[in-house]
DRENZA-22338 format. One record per atom (N, C-alpha, C): residue in one letter; x negated, y, z negated. Coordinates in steps of 0.02 Angstrom, whole numbers, plus 50000, padded with zeros to 5 digits. Example, Ala and Ser with C-alpha at 12.3 -4.5 7.8 and 13.67 -1.06 7.14 Angstrom:
! residues 2
a493404971649610
a493854977549610
a493404983549610
s493584988849646
s493164994749643
s493555000249606
! end
This chain:
! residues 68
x499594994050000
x500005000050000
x499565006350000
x499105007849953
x498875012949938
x498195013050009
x498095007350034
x497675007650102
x497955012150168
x498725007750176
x499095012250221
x499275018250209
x499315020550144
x499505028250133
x498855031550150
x498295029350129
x497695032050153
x497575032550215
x497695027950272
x497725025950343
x498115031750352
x498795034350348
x499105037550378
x498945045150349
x498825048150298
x498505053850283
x497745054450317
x497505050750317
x496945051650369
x496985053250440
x497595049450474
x497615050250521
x497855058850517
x498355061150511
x498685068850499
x498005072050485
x497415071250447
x497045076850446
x496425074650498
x496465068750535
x496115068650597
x496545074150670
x497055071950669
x497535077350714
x497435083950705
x497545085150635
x497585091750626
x496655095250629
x496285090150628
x495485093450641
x495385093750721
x495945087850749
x495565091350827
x495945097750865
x496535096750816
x497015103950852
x496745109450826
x496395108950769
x495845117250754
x495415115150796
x495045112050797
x494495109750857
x494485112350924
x495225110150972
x495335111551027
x495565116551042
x496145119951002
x496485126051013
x496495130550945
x496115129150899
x495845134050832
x496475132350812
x497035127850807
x497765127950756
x497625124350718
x497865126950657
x498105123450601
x498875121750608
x499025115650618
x499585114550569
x499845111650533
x499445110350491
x499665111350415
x499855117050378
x499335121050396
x499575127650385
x499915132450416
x500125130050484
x500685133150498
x501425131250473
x501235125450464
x502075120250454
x502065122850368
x501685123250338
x501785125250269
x501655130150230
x501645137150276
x501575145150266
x500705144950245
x500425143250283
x499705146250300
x499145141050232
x498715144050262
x498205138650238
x498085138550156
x498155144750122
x498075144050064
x498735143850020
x499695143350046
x499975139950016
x499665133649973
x500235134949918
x499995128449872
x500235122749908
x500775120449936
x501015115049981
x500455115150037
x500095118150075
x499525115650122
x498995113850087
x498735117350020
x498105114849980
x498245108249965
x498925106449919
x499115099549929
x498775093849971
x499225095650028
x498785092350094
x498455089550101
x497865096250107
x497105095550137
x497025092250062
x497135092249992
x496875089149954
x497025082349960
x497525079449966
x497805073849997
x497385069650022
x497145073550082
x496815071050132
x496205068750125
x496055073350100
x495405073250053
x495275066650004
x495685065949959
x495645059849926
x495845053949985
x496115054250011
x496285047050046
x495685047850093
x495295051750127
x494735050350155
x494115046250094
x494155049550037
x493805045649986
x493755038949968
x494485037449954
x494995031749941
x494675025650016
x494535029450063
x494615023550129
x493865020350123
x493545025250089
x492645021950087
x492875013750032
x493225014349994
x493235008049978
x493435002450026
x493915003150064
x493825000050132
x493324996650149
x492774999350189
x492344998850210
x491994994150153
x492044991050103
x491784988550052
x492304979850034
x492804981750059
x493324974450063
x492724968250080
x493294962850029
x493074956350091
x493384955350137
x493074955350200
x493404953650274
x493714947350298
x493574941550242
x493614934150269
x494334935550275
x494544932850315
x495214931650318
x495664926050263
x496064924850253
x496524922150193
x496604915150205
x496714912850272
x496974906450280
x496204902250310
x495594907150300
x494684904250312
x494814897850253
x494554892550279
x494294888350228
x493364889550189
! end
């Protein structure tokens, strides 16, 4: 659970880094009255932890379940 919530907040602040990237938009901070609203700090904090959160990922065991 808490993998996929990470998966999908990651993804939203990968989007939202190439749309500042490509065309300088934020939206996050457009959709939630500008970048330093408390609802966009949220967010990017959000995001922030679940980018953290995903390095444990990278640390799983990979064997699959039904491996003898």
């Amino acid at each position: 659970m808490m993998d996929n919530t990470a998966l999908i907040l990651i993804i939203i602040g990968a989007i939202n880094w190439g749309l500042i990237g490509l065309f300088g938009f934020d939206a996050v901070g457009a959709l939630f009255g500008g970048q330093m609203s408390i609802i966009s700090r949220i967010i990017y904090t959000l995001v922030g932890i679940a980018g953290l959160w995903s390095i444990t990922i990278l640390f799983k065991d990979k064997v699959p379940k039904h491996a003898h």
